[in-house]
Steps between C-alpha positions, in 0.01 A plus 500: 500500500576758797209741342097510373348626195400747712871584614576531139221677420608753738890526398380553126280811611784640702688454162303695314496794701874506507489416113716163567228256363734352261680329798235261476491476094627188499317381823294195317796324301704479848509162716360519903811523604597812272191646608584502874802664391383762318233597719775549765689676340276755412333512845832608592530767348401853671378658166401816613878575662643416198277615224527863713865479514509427119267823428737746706802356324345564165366815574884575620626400172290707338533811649847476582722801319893504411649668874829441445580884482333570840716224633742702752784330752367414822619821773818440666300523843304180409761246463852375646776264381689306748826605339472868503608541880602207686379717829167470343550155437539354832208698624271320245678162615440594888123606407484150299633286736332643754147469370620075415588510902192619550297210243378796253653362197394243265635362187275476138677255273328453189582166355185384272709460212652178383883488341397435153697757359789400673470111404354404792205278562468593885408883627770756468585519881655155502740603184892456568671859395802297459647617857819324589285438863249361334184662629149594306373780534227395751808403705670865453204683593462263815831612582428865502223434702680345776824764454275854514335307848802454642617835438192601690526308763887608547424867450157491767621232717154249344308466171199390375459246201421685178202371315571338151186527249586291217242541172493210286284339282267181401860375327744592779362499783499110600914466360552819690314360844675187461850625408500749823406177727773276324709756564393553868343868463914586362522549904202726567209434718179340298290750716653818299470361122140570365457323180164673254406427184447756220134487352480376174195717322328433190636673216270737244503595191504878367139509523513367846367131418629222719756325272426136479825256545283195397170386460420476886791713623605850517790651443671650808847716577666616764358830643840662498714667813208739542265203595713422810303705696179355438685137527670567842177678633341103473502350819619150339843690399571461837535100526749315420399210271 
């Protein structure tokens, strides 16, 4: 075993005070090995970030009225459409491109999920549209990479590479690593394509108990878009496994 008595001793007081001693309910029917699990599992698990996160949701829900009559269009001063004027349409494209000259501009891609839906068993990126060319989707966004830094570079004389942050998850993000080196990067440099994971986090009920997915493991989802922050803030989102 990687723990003491005393180790456990110690996990099932922090338990209690977060009211998650039933984690270990089933602690004395499970094998060494199921043990080690479990007791990793739940050390990894930052109870106080997620038990406070659960209380202001709740407390949200709660208090949370019917708004929909104060809900008002948003002022004509705070918003644009690249259609309405094609004078104010190239000026956006000249500020764009300029700030991609300049290596200000990054691209967030958020590709945790996996094609199920679509009758897939790989992640979605890799999915054929049915294109007469061909190409996935990975491949078409790759493309639009290279085209908008070319277009810089023509319109400022040089360009800088534009960052690509690409979110997956624990069930993507090997096929998608693998499929962008089979596929040699889809012509962009290995340097520019960031590849993070999104946190899986342990899922609780309505009265904010962590929800068990076995005896000796907990059940975890994905945190959702909102969690990228958090997952690209990690400074392992920055390798490239």
């Amino acid at each position: 075993m990687a723990f003491t008595e005393e180790d456990v001793a110690v996990l099932k007081s922090s338990l209690v005070l977060y009211g998650q001693e039933h984690l270990l309910a089933f602690w004395d029917d499970l094998t060494t090995e199921q043990k080690d699990d479990l007791f990793r599992d739940i050390q990894s698990i930052d109870f106080k970030c997620h038990l406070d996160s659960f209380e202001v949701c709740m407390q949200k829900e709660q208090t949370v009225t019917d708004k929909e009559d104060d809900l008002q269009p948003l002022p004509s001063q705070a918003c644009e459409s690249v259609f309405a004027c094609e004078k104010d349409n190239e000026r956006w494209t000249r500020i764009g491109l300029k700030e991609i000259s300049e290596g200000k501009v990054a691209l967030l891609l958020m590709a945790g999920g996996q094609g199920t839906r679509l009758g897939a068993a790989y992640p979605k990126g890799m999915y054929n549209v049915g294109l007469q060319s061909g190409k996935c989707l990975y491949q078409i966004q790759a493309q639009r990479v290279q085209r908008q830094e070319r277009l810089a570079a023509d319109l400022y004389g040089s360009s800088k590479s534009i960052q690509w942050y690409i979110m997956t998850s624990e069930h993507t993000k090997r096929a998608t690593v693998d499929y962008f080196k089979s596929n040699d990067w889809f012509g962009l440099s290995e340097d520019n394509i960031i590849f993070f994971e999104q946190e899986m986090i342990p899922c609780l009920s309505l009265e904010g108990k962590v929800v068990m997915n076995s005896k000796y493991s907990i059940a975890r989802a994905p945190g959702g878009n909102g969690d990228l922050y958090r997952s690209i803030g990690n400074e392992e989102s920055y390798k490239i496994c």
